[in-house]
C-alpha positions in Angstrom: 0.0 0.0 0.0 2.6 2.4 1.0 4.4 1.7 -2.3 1.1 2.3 -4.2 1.0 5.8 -2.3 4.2 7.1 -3.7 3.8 5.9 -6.7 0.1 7.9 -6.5 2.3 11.2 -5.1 4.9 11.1 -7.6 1.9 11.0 -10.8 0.2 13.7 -8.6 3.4 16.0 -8.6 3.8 15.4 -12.4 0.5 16.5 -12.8 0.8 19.9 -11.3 4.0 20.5 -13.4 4.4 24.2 -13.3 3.3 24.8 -9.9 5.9 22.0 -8.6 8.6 23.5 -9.9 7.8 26.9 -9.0 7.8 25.7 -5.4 10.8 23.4 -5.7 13.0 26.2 -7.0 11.7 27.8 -3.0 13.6 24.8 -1.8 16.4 24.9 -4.5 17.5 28.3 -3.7 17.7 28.4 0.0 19.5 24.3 -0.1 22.3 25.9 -2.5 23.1 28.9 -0.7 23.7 26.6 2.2 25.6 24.0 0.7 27.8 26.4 -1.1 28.7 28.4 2.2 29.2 25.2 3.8 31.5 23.8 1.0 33.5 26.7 0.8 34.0 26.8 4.7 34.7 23.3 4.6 37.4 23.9 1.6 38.9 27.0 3.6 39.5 24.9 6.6 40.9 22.4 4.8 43.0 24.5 2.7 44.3 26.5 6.0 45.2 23.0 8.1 47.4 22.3 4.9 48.9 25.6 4.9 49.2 25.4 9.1 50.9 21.5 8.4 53.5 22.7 5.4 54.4 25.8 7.5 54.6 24.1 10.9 54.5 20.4 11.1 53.0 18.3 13.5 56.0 18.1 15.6 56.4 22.1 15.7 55.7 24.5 18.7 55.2 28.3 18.1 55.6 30.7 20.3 54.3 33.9 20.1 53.2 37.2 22.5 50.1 37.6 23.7 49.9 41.4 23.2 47.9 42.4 19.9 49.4 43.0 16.2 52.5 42.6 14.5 54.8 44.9 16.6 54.5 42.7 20.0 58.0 40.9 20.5 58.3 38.2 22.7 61.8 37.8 24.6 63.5 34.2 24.3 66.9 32.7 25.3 67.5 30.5 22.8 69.6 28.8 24.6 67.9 27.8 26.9 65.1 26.5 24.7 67.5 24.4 23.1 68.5 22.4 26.4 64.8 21.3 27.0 64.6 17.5 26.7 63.1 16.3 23.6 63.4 19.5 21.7 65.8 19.3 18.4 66.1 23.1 17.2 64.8 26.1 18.1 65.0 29.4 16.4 63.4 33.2 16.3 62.1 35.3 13.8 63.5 38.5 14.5 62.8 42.0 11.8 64.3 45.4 13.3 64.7 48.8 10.5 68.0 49.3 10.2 69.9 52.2 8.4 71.3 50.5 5.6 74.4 52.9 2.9 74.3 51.5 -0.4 76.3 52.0 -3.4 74.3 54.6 -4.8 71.6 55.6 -2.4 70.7 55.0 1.3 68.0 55.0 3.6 65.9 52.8 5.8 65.2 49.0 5.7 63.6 46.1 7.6 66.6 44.0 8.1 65.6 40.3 9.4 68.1 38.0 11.1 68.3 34.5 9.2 69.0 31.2 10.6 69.5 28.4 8.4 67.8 26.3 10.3 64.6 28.3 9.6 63.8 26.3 6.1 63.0 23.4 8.3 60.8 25.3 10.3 59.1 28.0 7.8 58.1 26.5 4.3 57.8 30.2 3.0 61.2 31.0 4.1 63.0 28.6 1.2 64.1 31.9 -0.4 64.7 31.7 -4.3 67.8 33.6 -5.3 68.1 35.6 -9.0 71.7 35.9 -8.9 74.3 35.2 -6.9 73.8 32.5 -3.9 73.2 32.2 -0.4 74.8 32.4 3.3 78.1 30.6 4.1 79.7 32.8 7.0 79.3 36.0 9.1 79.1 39.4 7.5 77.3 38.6 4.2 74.2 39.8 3.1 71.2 38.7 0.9 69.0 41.8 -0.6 65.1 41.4 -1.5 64.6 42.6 -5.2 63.2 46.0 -4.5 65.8 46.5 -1.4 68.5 46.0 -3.7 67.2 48.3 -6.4 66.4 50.9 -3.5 70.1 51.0 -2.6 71.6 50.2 -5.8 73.3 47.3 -4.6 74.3 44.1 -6.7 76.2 40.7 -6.4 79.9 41.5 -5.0 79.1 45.4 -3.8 80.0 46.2 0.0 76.9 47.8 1.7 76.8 49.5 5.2 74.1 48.6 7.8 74.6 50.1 10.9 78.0 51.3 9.9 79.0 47.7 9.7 80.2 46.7 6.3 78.4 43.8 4.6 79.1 41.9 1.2 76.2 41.0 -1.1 76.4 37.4 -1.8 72.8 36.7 -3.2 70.1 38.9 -4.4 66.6 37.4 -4.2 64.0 37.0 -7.0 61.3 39.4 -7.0 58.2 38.1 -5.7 54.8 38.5 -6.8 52.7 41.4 -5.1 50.2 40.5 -2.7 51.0 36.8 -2.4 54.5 35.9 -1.7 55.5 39.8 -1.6 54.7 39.5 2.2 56.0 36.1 4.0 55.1 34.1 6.7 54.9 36.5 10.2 54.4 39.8 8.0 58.4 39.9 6.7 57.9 42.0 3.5 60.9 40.1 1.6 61.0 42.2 -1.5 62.1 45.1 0.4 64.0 43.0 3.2 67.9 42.5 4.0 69.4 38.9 5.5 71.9 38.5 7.9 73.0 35.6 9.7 70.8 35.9 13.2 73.8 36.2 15.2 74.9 39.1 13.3 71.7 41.0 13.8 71.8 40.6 17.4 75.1 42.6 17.2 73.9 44.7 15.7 71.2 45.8 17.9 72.3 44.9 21.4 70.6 43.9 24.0 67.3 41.9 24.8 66.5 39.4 21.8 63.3 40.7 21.4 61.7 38.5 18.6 58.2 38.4 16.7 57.5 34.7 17.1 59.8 31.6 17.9 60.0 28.0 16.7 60.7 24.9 18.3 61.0 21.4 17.0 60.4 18.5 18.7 62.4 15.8 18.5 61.2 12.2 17.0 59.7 10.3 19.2 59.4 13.1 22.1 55.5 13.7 23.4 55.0 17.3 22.1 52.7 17.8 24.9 55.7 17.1 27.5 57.8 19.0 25.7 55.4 22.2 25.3 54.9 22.5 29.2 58.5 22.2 29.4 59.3 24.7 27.0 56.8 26.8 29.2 58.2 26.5 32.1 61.6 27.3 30.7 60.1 30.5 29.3 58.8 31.2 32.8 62.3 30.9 34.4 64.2 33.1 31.9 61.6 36.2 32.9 58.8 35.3 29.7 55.6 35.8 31.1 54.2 37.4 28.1 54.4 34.2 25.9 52.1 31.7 24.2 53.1 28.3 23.2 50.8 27.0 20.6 50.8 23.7 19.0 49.8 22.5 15.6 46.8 20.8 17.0 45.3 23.9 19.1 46.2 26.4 16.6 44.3 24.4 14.0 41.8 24.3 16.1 41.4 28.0 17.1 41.2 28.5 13.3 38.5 26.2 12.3 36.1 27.5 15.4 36.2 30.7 14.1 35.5 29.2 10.8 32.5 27.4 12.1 31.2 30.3 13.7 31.7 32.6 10.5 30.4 29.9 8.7 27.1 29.0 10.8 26.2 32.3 11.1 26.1 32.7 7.1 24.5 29.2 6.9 22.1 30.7 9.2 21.2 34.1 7.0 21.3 31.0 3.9 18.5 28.8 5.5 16.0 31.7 5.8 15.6 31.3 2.1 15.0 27.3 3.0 12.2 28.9 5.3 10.5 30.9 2.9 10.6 27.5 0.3 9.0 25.5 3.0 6.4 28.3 3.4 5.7 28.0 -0.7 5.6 24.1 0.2 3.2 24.6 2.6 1.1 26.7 0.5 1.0 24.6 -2.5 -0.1 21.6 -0.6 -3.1 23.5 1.5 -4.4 24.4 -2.6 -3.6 20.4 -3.7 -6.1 19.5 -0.6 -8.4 22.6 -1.5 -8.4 21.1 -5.1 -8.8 17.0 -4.8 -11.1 17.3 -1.8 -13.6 15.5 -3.6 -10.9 12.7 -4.8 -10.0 12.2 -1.3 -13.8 11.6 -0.2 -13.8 9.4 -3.0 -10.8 7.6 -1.2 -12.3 7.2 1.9 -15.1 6.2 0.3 -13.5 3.2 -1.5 -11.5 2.1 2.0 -8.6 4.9 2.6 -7.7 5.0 5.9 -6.9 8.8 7.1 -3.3 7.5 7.3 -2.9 6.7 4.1 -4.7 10.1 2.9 -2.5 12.1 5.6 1.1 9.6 3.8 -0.2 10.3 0.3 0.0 14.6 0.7 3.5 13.6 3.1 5.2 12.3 0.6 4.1 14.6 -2.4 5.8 17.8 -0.4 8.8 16.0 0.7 9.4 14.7 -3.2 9.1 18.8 -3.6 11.7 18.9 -0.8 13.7 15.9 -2.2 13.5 17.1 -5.4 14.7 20.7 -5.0 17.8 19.8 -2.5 19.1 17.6 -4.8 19.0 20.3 -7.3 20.1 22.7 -5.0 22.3 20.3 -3.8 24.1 19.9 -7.5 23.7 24.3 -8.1 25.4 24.9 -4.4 28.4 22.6 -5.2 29.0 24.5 -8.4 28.4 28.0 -7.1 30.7 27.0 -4.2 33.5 25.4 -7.0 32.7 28.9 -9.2 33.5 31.0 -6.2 36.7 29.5 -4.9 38.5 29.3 -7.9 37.4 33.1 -8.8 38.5 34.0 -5.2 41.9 32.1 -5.4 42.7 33.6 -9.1 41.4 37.1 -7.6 43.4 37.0 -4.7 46.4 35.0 -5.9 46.0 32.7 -3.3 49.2 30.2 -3.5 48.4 27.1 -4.5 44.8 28.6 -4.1 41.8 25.9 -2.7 39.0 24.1 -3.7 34.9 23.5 -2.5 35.2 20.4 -0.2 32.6 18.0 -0.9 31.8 15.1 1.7 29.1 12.3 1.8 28.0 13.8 5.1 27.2 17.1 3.4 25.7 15.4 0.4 23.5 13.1 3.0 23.0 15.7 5.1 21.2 18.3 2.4 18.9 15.4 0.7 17.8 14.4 4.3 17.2 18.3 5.7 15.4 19.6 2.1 13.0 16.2 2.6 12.5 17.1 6.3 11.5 21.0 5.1 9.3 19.6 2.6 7.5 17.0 4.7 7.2 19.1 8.0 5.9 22.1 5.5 3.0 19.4 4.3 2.3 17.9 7.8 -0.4 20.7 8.5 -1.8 20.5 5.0 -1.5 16.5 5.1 -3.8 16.6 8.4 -6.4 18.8 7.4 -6.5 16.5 4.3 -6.8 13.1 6.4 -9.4 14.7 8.7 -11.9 16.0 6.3 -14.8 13.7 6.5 -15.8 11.7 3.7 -19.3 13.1 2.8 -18.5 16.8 3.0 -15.6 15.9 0.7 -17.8 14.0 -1.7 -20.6 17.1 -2.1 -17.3 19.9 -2.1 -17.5 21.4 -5.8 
């Protein structure tokens, strides 16, 4: 009987062609505006945790001052970081503007102290030279593209920073504007200067106040060990105003903010899901105006009001069905549409894609059927309860 039903709702739908589809393109609208924000959330999280893994690792700890913006520095002994149990390498990220004389002109630069060790730490930080090549001892100097146009500085030339003569070994290729023209930790490296770390901190005496910090964990070391030691080491060299973040927590600090971006736009989205199960609603209480003398007919002939109420159930949640799958398929390539225009807009680096999972795909057929069928419950009832001879004389 049940099957007979749905076959009788899915004729019934057919039949009222144009009116169907008018209400399921209620349903198709709102269903794709959710499922493309939720893609494209989904993609950006996933896309960031890959960016978070390449720059950080799983086995990396940063460390990083709690006050606000770029500018807060964070004092470490490097040291002493490096004597904590379990941890292989630690270095600092350190920028400071620096009064650099070239050749031909002279003025004032953000000079950031390099440490070798950095490319296993920073994936940004594998610096492509366009002539000449890179560190090998103390007092040499590598020049971002613009720095060394700035200054008129080239492969071989002696250049001044802090009174302190340096030799250009490598000049960096230029990198493209508003993608890798600004590195990881806001290091503008098109108008940067690199010195060996040690040489920076002779040059400016005194505290080695640094941006952010890395540490690496050894293999086979519990990074959760080694982070509360690495705190309490902090603590005892005088750093109170420290964080230690691992990958784990920073991830997830970035993918609840995410989700709260992202359900409050799903949110705004699924008032248009309302306003389709409203036009559901609407088209079923006319369907029941319309066939109430089919349905006394029947009752007449044996229908039970449970099989009248299942019949106008399952013609709105076909509607429903119907227009989430299609909203479904529209979302997906709104959601595909936008990322790519968003990464070739923006230049994003290896840019990111609409991330499409079978809990996503599940959960938008099941919701849109749910809509349609809780939009037709009322009409459904009134439908099941009419009596049989009032329906028979209706004209």
């Amino acid at each position: 009987m049940t099957r007979d039903l749905f076959v009788l709702a899915v004729r019934n739908v057919l039949h009222r062609r144009l009116r169907s589809w008018l209400t399921v393109i209620g349903i198709l609208i709102g269903t794709a505006a959710v499922v493309a924000l939720i893609s494209i959330g989904q993609g950006l999280q996933r896309s960031i945790t890959q960016q978070v893994e390449q720059i950080m690792g799983f086995n990396t700890l940063l460390i990083t001052p709690r006050g606000p913006g770029l500018q807060a520095r964070v004092q470490l002994d490097l040291a002493a970081l490096r004597e904590v149990p379990g941890v292989k390498a630690a270095v600092a990220v350190r920028t400071e503007t620096a009064f650099v004389q070239g050749p031909t002109r002279s003025g004032f630069l953000p000079l950031t102290g390099y440490d070798p060790a950095m490319e296993e730490f920073v994936a940004e930080l594998h610096l492509k030279l366009a002539a000449g090549e890179g560190f090998s001892q103390r007092g040499q100097v590598v020049l971002g593209a613009r720095a060394a146009e700035l200054i008129g500085a080239k492969v071989g030339d002696v250049v001044t920073i802090e009174d302190r003569p340096f030799r250009v070994v490598g000049i960096l290729a230029a990198q493209e504007e508003g993608r890798g023209d600004t590195a990881y930790g806001g290091i503008a490296v098109n108008d940067s200067l690199f010195v060996f770390y040690e040489d920076l901190k002779e040059l400016f005496p005194g505290p080695d106040l640094a941006q952010y910090g890395f540490v690496k964990v050894a293999p086979g070391a519990e990074v959760s060990a080694v982070k509360a030691e690495v705190e309490r080491v902090l603590a005892q060299t005088g750093t109170t105003e420290a964080e230690v973040i691992g990958f784990e927590e920073l991830t997830q600090r970035i993918k609840t903010v995410l989700r709260g971006v992202q359900a409050f736009l799903a949110g705004i989205a699924g008032i248009s899901i309302l306003v389709g199960g409203i036009g559901v609603m609407n088209t079923m209480y006319t369907a029941v105006l319309e066939r109430t003398r089919e349905i006394g007919v029947m009752k007449a002939v044996g229908a039970k009001n449970s099989h009248i109420l299942l019949l106008f159930l399952f013609e709105s949640g076909l509607m429903g069905l119907v227009g989430g799958a299609l909203g479904l398929l529209v979302g997906l390539g709104v959601a595909q549409t936008a990322a790519v225009v968003v990464g070739r807009l923006f230049q994003v680096e290896r840019g990111f894609s609409a991330a499409v999972s079978v809990g996503l795909v599940i959960g938008a057929l099941l919701f849109s059927f749910g809509v349609g069928a809780i939009s037709g419950l009322l009409p459904a009832r009134r439908a099941a309860l009419l009596p049989p001879v009032e329906a028979l004389r209706y004209e």
